[in-house]
Every structure is written in C-alpha cells, then in structure tokens.
C-alpha distance (Angstrom), angle and dihedral (degrees) to the residues before:
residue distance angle dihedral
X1 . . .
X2 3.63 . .
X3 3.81 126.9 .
X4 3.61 88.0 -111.8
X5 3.88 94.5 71.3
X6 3.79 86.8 91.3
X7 3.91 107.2 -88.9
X8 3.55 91.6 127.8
X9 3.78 133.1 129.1
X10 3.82 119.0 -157.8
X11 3.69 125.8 -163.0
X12 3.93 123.4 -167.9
X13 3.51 131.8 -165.9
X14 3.96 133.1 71.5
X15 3.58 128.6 8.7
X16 4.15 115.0 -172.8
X17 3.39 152.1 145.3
X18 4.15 113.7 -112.4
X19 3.25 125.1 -159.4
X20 3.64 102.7 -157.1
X21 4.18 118.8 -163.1
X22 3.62 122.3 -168.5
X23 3.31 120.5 -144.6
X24 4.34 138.1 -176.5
X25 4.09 92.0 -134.8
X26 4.00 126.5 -4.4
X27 3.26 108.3 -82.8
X28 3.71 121.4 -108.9
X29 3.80 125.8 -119.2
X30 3.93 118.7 -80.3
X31 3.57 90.1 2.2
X32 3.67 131.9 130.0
X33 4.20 117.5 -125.9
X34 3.77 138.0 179.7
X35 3.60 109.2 -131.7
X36 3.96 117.9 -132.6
X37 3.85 87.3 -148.6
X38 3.67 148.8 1.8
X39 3.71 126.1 -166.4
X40 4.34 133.9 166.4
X41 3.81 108.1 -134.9
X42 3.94 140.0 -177.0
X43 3.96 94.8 -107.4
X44 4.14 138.7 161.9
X45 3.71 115.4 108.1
X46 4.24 93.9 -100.7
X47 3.58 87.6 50.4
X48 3.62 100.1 47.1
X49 3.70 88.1 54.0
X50 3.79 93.2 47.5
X51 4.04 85.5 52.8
X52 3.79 87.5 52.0
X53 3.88 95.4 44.3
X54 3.57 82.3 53.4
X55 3.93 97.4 46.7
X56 4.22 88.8 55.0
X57 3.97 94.2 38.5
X58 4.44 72.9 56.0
X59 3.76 92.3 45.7
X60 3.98 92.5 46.1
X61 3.45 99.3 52.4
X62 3.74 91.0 45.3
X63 4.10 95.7 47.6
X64 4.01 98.4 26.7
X65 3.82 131.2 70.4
X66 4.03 96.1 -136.3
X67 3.54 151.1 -44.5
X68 3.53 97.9 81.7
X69 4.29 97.4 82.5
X70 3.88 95.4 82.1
X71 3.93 94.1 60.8
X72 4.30 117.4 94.9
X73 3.44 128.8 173.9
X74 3.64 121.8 -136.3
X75 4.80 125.1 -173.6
X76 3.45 116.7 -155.1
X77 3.86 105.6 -158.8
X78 3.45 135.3 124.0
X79 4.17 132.6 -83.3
X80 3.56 140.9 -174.9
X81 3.78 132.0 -142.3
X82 4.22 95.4 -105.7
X83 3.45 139.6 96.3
X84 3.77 104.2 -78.7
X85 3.50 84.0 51.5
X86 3.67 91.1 64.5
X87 3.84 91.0 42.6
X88 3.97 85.0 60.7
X89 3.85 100.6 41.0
X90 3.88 85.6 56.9
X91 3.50 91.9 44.2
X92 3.91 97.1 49.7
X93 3.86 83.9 49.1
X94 3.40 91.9 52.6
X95 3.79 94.4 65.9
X96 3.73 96.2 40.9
X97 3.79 82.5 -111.6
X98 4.07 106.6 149.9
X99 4.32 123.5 -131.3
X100 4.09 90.1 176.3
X101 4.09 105.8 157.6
X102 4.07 85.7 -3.9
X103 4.11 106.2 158.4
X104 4.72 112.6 -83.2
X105 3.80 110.8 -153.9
X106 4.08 107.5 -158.6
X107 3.57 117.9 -144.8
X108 4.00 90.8 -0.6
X109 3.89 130.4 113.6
X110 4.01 124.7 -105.1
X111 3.87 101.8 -106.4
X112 4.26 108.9 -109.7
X113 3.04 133.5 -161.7
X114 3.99 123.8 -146.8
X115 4.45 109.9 -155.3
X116 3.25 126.7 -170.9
X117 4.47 110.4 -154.0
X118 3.88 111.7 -167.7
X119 3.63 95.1 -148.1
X120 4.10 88.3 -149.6
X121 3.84 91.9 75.2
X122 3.85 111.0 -4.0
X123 3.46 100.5 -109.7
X124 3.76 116.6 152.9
X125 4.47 124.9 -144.6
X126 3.32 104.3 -164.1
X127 4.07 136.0 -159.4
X128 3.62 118.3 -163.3
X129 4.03 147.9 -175.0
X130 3.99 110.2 -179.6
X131 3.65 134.1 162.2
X132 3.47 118.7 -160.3
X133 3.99 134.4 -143.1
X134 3.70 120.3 -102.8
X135 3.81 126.2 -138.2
X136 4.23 96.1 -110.0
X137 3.45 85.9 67.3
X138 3.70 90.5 38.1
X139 4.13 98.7 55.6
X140 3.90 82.7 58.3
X141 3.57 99.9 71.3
X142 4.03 122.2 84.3
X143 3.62 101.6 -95.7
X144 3.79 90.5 -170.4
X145 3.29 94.0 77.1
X146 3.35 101.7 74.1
X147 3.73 135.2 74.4
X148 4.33 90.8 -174.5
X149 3.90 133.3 35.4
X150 3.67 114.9 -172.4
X151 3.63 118.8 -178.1
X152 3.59 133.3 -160.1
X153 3.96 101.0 -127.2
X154 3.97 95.8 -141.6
X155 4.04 107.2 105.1
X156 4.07 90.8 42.7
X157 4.32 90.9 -171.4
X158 3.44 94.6 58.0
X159 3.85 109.0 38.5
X160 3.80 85.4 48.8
X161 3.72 92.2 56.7
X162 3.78 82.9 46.5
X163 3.77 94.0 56.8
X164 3.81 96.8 44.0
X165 3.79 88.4 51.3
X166 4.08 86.3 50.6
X167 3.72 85.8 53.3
X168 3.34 100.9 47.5
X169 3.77 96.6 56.1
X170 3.25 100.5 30.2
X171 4.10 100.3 65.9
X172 3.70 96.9 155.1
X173 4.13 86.5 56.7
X174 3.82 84.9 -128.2
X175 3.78 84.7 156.2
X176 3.78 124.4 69.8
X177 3.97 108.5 -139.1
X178 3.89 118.8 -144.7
X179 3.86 126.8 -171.9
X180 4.10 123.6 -175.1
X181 3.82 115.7 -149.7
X182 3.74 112.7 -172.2
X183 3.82 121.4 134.0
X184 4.31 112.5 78.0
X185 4.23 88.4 -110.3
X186 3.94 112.7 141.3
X187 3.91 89.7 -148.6
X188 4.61 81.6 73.1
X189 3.49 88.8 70.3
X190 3.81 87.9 70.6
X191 3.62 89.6 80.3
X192 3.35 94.4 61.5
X193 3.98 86.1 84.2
X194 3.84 91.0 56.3
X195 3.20 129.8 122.9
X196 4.20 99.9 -129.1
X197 3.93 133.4 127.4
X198 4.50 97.5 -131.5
X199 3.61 130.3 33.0
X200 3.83 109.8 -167.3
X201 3.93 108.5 -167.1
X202 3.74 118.3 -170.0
X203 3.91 119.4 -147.3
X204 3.66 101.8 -100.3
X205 3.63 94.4 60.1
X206 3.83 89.8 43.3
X207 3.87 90.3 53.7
X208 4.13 90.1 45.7
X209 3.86 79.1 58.0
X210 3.83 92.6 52.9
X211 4.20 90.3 -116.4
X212 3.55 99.5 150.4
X213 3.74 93.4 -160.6
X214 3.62 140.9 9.2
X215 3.63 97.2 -109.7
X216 4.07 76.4 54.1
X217 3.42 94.2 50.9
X218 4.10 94.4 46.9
X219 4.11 88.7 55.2
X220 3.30 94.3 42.0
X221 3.91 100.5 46.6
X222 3.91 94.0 44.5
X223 3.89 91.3 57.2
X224 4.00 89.0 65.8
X225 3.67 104.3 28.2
X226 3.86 122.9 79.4
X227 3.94 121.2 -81.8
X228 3.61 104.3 -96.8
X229 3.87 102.2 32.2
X230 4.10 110.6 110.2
X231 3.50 127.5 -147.7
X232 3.44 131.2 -149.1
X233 3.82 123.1 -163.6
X234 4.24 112.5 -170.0
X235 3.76 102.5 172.9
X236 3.55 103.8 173.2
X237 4.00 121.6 -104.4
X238 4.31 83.2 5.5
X239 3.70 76.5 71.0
X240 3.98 114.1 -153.2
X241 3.35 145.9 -35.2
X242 3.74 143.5 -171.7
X243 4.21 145.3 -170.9
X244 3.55 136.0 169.1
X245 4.05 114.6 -178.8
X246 3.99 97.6 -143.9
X247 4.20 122.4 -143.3
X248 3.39 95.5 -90.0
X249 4.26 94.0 55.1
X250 3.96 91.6 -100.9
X251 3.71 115.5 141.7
X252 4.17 126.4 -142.4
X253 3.48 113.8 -155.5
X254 4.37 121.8 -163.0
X255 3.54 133.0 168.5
X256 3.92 133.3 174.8
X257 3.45 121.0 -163.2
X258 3.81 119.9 -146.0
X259 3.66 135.1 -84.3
X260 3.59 119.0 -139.4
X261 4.52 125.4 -137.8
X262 3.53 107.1 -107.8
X263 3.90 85.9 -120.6
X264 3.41 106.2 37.1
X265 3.38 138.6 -91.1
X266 4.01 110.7 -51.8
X267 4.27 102.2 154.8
X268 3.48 132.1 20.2
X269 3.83 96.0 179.4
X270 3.49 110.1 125.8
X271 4.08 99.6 2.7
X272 3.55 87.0 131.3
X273 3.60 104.0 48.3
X274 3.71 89.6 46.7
X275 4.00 92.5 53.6
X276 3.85 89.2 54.7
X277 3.77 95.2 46.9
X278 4.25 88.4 44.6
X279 3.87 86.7 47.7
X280 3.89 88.3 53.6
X281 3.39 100.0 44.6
X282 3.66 94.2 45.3
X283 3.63 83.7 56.1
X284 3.84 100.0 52.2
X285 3.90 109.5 20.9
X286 4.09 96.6 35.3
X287 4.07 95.9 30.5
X288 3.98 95.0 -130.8
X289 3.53 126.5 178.8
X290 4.24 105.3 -124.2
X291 4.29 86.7 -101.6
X292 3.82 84.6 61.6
X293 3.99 102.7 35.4
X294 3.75 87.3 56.0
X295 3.79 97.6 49.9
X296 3.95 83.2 38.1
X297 4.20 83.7 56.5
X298 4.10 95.3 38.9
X299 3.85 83.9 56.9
X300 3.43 98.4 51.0
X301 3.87 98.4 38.7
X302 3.92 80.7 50.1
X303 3.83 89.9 59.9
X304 3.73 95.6 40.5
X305 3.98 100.9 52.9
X306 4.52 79.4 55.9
X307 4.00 96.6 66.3
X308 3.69 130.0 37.9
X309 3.69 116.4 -103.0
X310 4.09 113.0 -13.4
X311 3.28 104.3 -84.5
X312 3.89 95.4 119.2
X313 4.14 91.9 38.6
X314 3.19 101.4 113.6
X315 3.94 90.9 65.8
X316 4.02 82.1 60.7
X317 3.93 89.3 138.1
X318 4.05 90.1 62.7
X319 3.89 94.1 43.1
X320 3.77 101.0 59.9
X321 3.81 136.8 69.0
C-alpha cells in the first residue's frame, strides 16, 4: 500500500528557521555575552511536530515488526524563495517528512526565529517573525490523504475556514480534526464553537482563563464544549491531563504525570510540540486509548526536554528515567 491510501497525518501552522543560542545564565539587558553554542534548526510548532512524528514513525520501524510503513507525515506552512528556505526543504526531505502543495512566498523572507536556551534549566526566550498559510491555498491540497489534521490555533480566521472546508468534504468524518490553543488571546475561544474531535490547551491559555490546574481546565472546558470533543491539558512539570463529557453527560477523567531525562533537563524548546505530535501518533500508528497516548506523549516529551533539538528522539526509551 502506498502512503497515498490515506494514512496520513497533517500538521499546520509555522514553518521557520531558528537560530537557537545557548547560553550559561539569561543574559541581562544591554549587555554583551559569549554564547556557549549556536545552531540553525527546522523550527515552528507544526513542523516540530512533523519532525517528531517522523522521529517515532523512525523508532517504530526500528523496534516493531510492521504496521507502521504506510504512515507519512506531511506540514503545511508557508516558505519563501531564499536560502533558509532551501536549508528547510532539505531538511524536511531529510526525514521523509512531505511539503507537497505547502504555501511559496515570492520575493519574501523565510520566517526565523531567534531563541535564547539558559543552559542552567533549559528554558527557551524566544523572538519570532512568522507568516502563516491561508485556507485558499489550503482547499487545494488532497484532503483524502489524511486520516489527522492538527492545527496550530494561532491565526483563528483562517484555520476555522480550514476546518469548515474539512467538514464539508469530508461527510463520513474520515478525518480526525485537531486544533492547539496556547497563547492567553480571547479571539482562541472562538474555537470552542468548532466542529473538531481534540482540543489541546497549553497552560498559558488555561491560566488567562483563570484554570488553576489542568485537571481544572479539563472540567471546566468539557462543561461548554460539545459532548464528544476531548481535551487534553499538558502543562509542563503538572504533567497532563485529559476529559471528554460522553452523550449521555458522563465524564472521563486521565492524567499522566511526567517523566524525567535521564540527565537532566538541558532544552525545553519544542517539549510541547513534541507531546502533541507523540499524543497523535500514539493515537493513530500505536491505536492507544487517550490514558495511554498521554503517558505515550509525557514519555516522549520527557526524553526530548534531555537532548538539544530531536535529533536523538527516536531513542526516547533510553533518554528518560
């Protein structure tokens, strides 16, 4: 079978270059500071997942006997005509991960991304241009393809003309339909009216919403949110937590605590993004029940924040505690 018989998973949102500096403290303002490291990397939260979907499809085929080969990950972001842009073609292609129909801005610049990693706990400041993909260019794209379509909830117009064009073609709801809410913007809350299977809802949009924990945030969420639609909570060290409110008004309740790197925590960067993209591929490629896809994605995240970048991720079971 090829990967166009519809095992796909599609994430949308940014695409951009980082430039990630490591430094021994945060540097103070107006100051001048040697950096311990500088690196490029493939970064933008859809792409970061897409590089982690790609780092477990790696680590499945490596640890499982089959059923894993017919999955592909595709990113639908936005690139310009430059050099980074060539720097993250080759990079996408180097991970098998696919950019077919993804959105070509002429005589523009490759959105970047400047981070700052305090080496003393991993944390990660970050500095960012992006432009994100619009639905025109979206509706092009072979929507049959794909089994899962996560967005990254930041430009709320045009991933919710996105999803309504998903629904409309999709009548057999074939495709499972993701959004990410994260930063504390009022305009997030409009996708609470839409029509999608997952709502993963990071802590500083909880917190805007005065949740004061995730298991808060779960409850809370569920009561105004259609029966049916699950919510996941990760929020960091809290670890994560889940709720769907079933047909019949019944509540289900999961949480995963977190898993620790073996060597401590070194770079946060991404921990997030890789959590969501673990959940979802738990919950295609391994068939997990939402108790196991988060513990599945607390594992994984666990591993991640213990290296820089991903490169090693897909030894995640050797990384973690």
């Amino acid at each position: 079978m090829s990967c166009d018989a519809g095992k796909g998973v599609l994430f949308v949102g940014l695409t951009c270059v980082d430039i990630v500096n490591v430094c021994d403290h945060y540097p103070e303002e107006d100051s001048d500071q040697r950096v311990l490291d500088q690196r490029w990397q493939r970064g933008g939260n859809a792409s970061n997942s897409c590089t982690v979907f790609a780092k477990l499809l790696k680590w499945f085929h490596d640890n499982c006997d089959s059923g894993g080969q017919n999955y592909f990950v595709q990113c639908f972001g936005t690139l310009a005509t430059d050099n980074m842009a060539k720097f993250l073609i080759e990079d996408f292609s180097r991970l098998n991960i696919k950019i077919d129909g993804i959105e070509i801005h002429e005589n523009d610049s490759t959105p970047s991304t400047c981070v700052i990693i305090n080496s003393q706990n991993g944390s990660r400041t970050i500095l960012h241009s992006n432009k994100e993909p619009s639905a025109e260019t979206f509706m092009k794209l072979d929507l049959t393809k794909f089994i899962w379509i996560h967005f990254e909830g930041r430009n709320v117009l045009q991933a919710r003309n996105m999803i309504k064009h998903i629904r409309k073609i999709d009548s057999q709801r074939k495709i499972t339909v993701s959004v990410e809410i994260e930063k504390p913007r009022e305009v997030l809350k409009e996708f609470f009216d839409e029509d999608i299977d997952y709502l993963f809802v990071g802590k500083d949009f909880s917190s805007y919403c005065g949740y004061d924990t995730p298991e808060d945030a779960c409850d809370r969420l569920i009561q105004i949110l259609s029966p049916g639609i699950t919510v996941i909570c990760p929020w960091g060290e809290r670890g994560v937590s889940a709720a769907k409110r079933l047909a019949d008004g019944r509540k289900q309740n999961f949480y995963s605590p977190i898993f620790s790197p073996k060597f401590g925590v070194v770079d946060t960067l991404g921990a997030g993004d890789t959590c969501i993209a673990a959940i979802v591929f738990a919950i295609t490629v391994l068939a997990y029940t939402v108790k196991e896809a988060i513990k599945f994605g607390c594992r994984v995240a666990g591993a991640k924040c213990g290296m820089h970048g991903f490169e090693r991720l897909h030894e995640f079971k050797n990384l973690i505690e």
